[in-house]
N, C-alpha and C positions, 0 to 999 in steps of 0.2 A: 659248729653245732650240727647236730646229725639229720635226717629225715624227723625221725622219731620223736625229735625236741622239736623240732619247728613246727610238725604238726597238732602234739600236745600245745606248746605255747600259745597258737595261733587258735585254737579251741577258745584256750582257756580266756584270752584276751576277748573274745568276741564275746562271749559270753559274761564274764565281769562286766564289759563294755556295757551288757543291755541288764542285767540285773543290778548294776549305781543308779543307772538310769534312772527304773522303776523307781529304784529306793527313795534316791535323791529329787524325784517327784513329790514321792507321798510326803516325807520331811518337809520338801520346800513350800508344798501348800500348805502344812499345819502352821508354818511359819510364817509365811504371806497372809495370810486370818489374823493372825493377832498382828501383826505392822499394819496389816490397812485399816483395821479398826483404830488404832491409836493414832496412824497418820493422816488419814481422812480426818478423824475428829480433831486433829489439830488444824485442821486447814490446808496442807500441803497437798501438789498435785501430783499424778500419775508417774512423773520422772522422778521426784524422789521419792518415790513408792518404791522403785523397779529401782532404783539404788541402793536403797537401803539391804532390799531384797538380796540383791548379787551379793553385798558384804556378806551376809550372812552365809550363805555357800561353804566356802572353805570349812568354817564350824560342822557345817551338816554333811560334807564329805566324810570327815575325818571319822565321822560317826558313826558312817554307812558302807565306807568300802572295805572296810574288813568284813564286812557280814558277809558283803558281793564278792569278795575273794573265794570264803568259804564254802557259799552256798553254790558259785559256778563251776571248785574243783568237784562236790560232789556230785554235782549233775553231768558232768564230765567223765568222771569215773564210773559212774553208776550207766551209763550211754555205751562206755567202752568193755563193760562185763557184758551191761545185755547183748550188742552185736557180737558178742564173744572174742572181739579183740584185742584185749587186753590176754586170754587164755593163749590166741595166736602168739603172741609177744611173749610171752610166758616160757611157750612148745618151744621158741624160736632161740629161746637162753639170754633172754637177759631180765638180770636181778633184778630185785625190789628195790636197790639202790639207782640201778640205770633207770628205770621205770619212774623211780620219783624225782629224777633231776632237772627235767620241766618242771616239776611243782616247785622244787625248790627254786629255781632263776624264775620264776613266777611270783614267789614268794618276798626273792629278795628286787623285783621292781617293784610290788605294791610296799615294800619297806622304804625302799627309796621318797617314792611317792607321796606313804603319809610323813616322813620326814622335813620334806618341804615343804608339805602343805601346815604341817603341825608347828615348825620351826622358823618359818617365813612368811609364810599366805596368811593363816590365821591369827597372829599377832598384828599384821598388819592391817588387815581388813579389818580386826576390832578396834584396833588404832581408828582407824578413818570410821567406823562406824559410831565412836563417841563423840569424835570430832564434829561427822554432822548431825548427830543427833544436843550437842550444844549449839549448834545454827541452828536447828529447828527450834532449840528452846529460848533462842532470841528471837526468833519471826516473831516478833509480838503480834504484827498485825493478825497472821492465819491464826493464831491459839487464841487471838479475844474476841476478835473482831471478825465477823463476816457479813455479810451485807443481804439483810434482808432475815437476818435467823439469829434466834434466841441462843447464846451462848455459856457456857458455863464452866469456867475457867479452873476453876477451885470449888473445893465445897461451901457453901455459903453465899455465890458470888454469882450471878446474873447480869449477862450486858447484850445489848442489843442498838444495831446504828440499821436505819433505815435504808440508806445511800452511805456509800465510801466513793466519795469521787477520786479524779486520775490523779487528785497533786496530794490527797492521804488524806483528806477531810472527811468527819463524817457527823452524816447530818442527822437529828432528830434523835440524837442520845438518850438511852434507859441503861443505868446503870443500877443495880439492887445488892446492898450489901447486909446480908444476914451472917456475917462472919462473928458479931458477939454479940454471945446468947441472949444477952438484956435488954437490945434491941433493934431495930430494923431500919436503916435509913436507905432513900430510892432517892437517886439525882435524876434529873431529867434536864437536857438541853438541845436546844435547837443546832450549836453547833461545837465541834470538839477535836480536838488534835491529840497525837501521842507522841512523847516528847522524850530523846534522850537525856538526861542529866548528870549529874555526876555521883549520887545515891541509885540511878537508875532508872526506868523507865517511868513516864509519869502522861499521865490520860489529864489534860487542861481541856477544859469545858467553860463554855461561854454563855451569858446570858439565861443561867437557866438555876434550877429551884432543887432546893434537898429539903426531904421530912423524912421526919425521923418519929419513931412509935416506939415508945418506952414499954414495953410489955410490963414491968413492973408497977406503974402507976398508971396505964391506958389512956396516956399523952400523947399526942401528935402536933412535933413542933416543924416550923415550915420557913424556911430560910431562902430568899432571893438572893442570886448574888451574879455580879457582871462576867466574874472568873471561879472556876476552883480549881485544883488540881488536885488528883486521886495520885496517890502512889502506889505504884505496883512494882516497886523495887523488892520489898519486901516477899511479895506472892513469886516473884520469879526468882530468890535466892532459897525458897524451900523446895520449890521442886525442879532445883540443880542438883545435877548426880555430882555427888559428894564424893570424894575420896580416888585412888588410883584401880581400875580394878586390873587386878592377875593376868585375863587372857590377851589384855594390849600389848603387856611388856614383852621384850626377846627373852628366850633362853638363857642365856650368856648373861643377862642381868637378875633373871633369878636364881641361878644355879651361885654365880657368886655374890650374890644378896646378903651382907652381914645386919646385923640387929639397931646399928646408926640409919641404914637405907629403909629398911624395913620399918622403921618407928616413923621416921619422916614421912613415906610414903602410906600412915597407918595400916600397915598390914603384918600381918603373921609372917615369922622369918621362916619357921619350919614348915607352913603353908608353902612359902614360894619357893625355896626351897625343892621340897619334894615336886609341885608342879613343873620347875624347872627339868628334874630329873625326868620323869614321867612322861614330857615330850620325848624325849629320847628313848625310855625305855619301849614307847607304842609302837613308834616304829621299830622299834626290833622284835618286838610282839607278834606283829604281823605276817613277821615269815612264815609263823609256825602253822596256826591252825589250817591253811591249804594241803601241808604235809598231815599234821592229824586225820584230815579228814580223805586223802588218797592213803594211806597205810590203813588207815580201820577198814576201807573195801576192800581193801586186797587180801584181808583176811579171812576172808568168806571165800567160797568155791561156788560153783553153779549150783540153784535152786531154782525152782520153777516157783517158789513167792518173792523171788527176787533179794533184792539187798540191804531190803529196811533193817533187819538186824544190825546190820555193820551202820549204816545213815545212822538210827537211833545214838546206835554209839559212840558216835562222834560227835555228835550234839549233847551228849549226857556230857563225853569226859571235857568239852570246850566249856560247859557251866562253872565248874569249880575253877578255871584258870579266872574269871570275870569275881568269883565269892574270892580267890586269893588276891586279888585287884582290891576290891573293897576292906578287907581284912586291914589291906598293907597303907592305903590311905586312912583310914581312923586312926591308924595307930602312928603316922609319919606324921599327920599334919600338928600332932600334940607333942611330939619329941622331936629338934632338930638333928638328935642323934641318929635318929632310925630314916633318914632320908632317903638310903641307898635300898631299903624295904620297896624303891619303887621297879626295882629292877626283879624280885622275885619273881612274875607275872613271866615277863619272856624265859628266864630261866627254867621254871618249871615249863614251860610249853616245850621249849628245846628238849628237856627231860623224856618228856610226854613222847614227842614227834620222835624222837632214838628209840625209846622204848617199843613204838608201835613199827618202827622202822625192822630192829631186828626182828619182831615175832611175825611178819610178813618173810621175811629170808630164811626163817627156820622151818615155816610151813610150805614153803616149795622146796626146802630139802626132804622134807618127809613126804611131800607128794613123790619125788624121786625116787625116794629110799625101795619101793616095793618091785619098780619096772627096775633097777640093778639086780634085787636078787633074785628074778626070775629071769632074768640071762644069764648069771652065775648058774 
């Protein structure tokens, strides 16, 4: 590797470096807002806040570093016109090809990059992020119960325990159940346990009173009783996430997912399918738009307004590779035939980045063209 690549590389890495950063900030905190509202209100503490948090990462990389690839080679190139270095580089004879070969091995490490991250980290981490988010959805104690505050489990449903002593006891039970519409019953007991069973979770209460108000007939009947027990088997098998989702599983299990796996696991074969494919295809995606976006500068000459004509256009023509993305998903996830549509996206960018490629190498021959014939 030459002076001229290590120095380009070494740019461009510090730069990506501090623009994921940013990005990977702003993401993480819009992300962190909605986890800690959900996992606060379930009752869980600070560590599995900041756990859940980290799973989430790899997702929010995959999202962001191709912007930060992007956005770093043009601020790189755009840096190297204006000190006129690149024009030096230029004087000095070497192509638009030599000139974008940093970008390219710049290219193909963030391709690497999101490849692991897309193909290993991020299946995995949703793996473990469902995982604990099904322990969370057995804490019964943090999601009913909290000591001292009115809780509200479900729509309909009101519980509140005074004290939760150290052995799970909890004293001075209000339970309110307005879950059918015709009427309203409220237990109340001095003391109350919550009990695994074999139907599931089940709240026995002691010593204490349920009335019940018939909205229908404006009844209030009122019942002592030494025990009861509430089932909440029921309220915690509706809001278990149901079903297998997409971003847990490997590559390798969706790419060769037949219509037996797919049915079992209730999901779209041609959905997983294409997702499988489309790991694969991002990362090779990725090479390209750092190449797009060094060949559209280079096609400019020195201006004193600088370079935003060539910047603009590289963010115009990187638009359409994201609308032939969308195109190629509507159309893949409804036909298992058209799977391989996940691969147009990096195709046309390779197209894209050759295309911009040569007419960078034809405009430094015609800058040439005029200093030969006046030595001739």
């Amino acid at each position: 590797m030459g002076r001229y690549d290590r120095y380009i590389l070494s740019q461009l890495v510090v730069l990506f470096g501090f623009f994921s950063l940013v990005l990977i900030s702003v993401y993480w905190i819009n992300e962190a807002v909605d986890l800690f509202d959900s996992l606060i209100a379930d009752g869980q503490n600070l560590r599995v806040f900041l756990e859940f948090t980290a799973l989430t990462l790899p997702q929010i990389m995959m999202m962001v570093l191709p912007v930060a690839g992007f956005v770093a080679t043009l601020y790189i190139f755009n840096r190297l016109i204006g000190e006129s270095e690149l024009v030096v580089l230029q004087t000095a004879g070497l192509s638009a090809v030599r000139l974008l070969r940093p970008v390219l091995l710049f290219g193909l490490l963030l391709g690497l990059l999101i490849a692991v991250l897309g193909n290993v980290l991020a299946p995995a981490a949703r793996g473990q992020f469902n995982d604990r988010s099904a322990d969370v959805q057995a804490d019964l104690t943090g999601r009913f119960l909290r000591e001292g505050q009115f809780i509200h489990p479900a729509p309909g449903l009101s519980v509140y325990a005074r004290e939760i002593t150290d052995q799970g006891e909890f004293r001075d039970m209000f339970l309110q159940d307005r879950i059918d519409p015709a009427a309203e019953t409220t237990y109340t007991a001095p003391r109350a346990l919550l009990l695994e069973a074999d139907t599931g979770p089940q709240l026995v209460m002691f010593d204490g009173m349920a009335q019940t108000y018939d909205f229908a007939t404006g009844r209030l009947t009122t019942v002592l009783f030494d025990d009861f027990t509430y089932d909440l088997g029921a309220l915690v098998a509706e809001q278990a996430s149901a079903g297998t989702e997409l971003r847990a599983l490997s590559t390798w299990v969706l790419i060769g997912a037949d219509a037996e796996l797919a049915a079992a696991l209730g999901l779209s074969l041609a959905q997983m399918r294409f997702v499988g494919h489309d790991r694969i295809a991002r990362a090779l995606f990725v090479i390209f738009p750092p190449l797009i976006a060094a060949a559209c500068l280079m096609l400019g000459g020195f201006s004193r307004f600088g370079v935003w004509p060539q910047i603009m256009l590289a963010v115009i023509l990187v638009i359409p590779l994201q609308m032939v993305w969308n195109a190629a998903e509507a159309n893949a996830i409804r036909n298992v035939d058209l799977q391989l549509l996940a691969y147009a996206q990096p195709i046309l960018a390779a197209a894209l980045a050759g295309v911009l490629t040569l007419l960078a190498m034809a405009r430094k021959r015609r800058r040439r063209a005029p200093i030969g014939a006046g030595a001739a």
